[in-house]
C-alpha positions in Angstrom: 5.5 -110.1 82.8 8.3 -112.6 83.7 8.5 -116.1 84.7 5.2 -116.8 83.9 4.1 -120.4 85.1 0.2 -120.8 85.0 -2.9 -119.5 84.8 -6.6 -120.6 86.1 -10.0 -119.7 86.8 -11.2 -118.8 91.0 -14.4 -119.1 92.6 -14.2 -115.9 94.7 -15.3 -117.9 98.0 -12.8 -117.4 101.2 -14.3 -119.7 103.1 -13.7 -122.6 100.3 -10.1 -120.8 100.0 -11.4 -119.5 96.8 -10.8 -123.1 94.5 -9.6 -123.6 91.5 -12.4 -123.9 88.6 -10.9 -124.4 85.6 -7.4 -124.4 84.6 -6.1 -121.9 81.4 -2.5 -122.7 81.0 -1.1 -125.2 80.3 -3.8 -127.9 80.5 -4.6 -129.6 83.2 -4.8 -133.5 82.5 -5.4 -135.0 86.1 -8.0 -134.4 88.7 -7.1 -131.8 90.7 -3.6 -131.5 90.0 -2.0 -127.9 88.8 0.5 -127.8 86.0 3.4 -125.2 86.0 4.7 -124.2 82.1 8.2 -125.4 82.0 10.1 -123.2 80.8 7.7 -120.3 82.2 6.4 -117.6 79.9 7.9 -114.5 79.5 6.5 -111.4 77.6 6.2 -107.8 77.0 2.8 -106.2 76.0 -0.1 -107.4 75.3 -1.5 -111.4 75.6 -4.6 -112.3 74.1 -5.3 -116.5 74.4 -8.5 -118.4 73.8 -8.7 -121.6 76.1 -11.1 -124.1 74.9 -12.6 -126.4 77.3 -15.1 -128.3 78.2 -17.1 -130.7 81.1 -13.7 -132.8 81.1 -11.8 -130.0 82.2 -14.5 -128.4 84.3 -14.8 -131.4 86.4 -11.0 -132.0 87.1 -11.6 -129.0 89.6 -15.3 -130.1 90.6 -18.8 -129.9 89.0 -18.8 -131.1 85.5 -22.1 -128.7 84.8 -21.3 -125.8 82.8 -24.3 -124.5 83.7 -22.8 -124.0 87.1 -20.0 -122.3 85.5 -22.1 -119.9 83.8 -24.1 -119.3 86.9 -21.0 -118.5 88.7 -19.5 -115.9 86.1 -23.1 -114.2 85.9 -22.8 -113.8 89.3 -19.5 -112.1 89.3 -17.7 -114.5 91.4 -15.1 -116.4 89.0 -11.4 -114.1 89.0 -8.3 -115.0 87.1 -4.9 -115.7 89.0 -1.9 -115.5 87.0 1.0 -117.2 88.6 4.6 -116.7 88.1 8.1 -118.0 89.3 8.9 -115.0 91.9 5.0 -114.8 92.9 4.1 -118.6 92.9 0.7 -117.7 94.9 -0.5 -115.3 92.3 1.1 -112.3 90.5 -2.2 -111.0 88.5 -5.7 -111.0 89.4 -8.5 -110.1 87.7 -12.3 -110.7 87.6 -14.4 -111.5 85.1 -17.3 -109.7 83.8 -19.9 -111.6 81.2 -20.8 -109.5 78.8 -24.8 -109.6 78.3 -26.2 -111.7 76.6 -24.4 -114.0 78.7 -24.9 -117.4 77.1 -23.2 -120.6 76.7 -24.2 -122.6 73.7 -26.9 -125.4 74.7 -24.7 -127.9 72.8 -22.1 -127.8 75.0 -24.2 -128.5 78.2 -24.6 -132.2 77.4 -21.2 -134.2 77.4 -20.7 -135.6 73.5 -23.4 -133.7 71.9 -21.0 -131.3 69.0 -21.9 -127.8 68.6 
């Protein structure tokens, strides 16, 4: 894949125009605000990348609540969009699929409580 410039998280909901939830890469730092890779991403293969994150990041695009999160990928409605320089709206898609048992850990539900 060529050129690529960011990735993040969908709420499969047309009538919302399907919103950003949580941003991959590169790291959203402002409310709201999408962040292209400069210089893009280029690879051949395979990509494997863990994103940590956390109600910070989860509330730049709305509710803070990971619970809501969770709710929404056990549901089946969060997709991934995979943007790049010659398809700036979205080159790859893909939904996700939580894997039972689909948990999150308790700790990470309250804000400044570690794991």
């Amino acid at each position: 894949m060529n050129g690529v410039t960011m990735a993040h998280i969908h709420v499969a909901n047309a009538t919302a125009n399907n919103p950003i939830r949580l941003g991959l890469f590169p790291k959203v730092t402002a409310p709201r605000t999408p962040v292209l890779l400069n210089p893009a991403l280029t690879y051949k293969g395979t990509a494997n990348f863990t994103a940590a994150f956390n109600a910070t990041d989860l509330g730049y695009w709305g509710s803070a609540d990971s619970g809501d999160f969770l709710m929404q990928l056990r549901k089946g409605q969060l997709y991934v969009n995979v943007h790049t320089a010659a398809n700036p709206g979205g080159e790859l898609q893909g939904r996700f699929a939580c894997k039972e048992p689909c948990a999150w850990p308790l700790c990470s539900v309250t804000p400044g409580v570690p794991c």
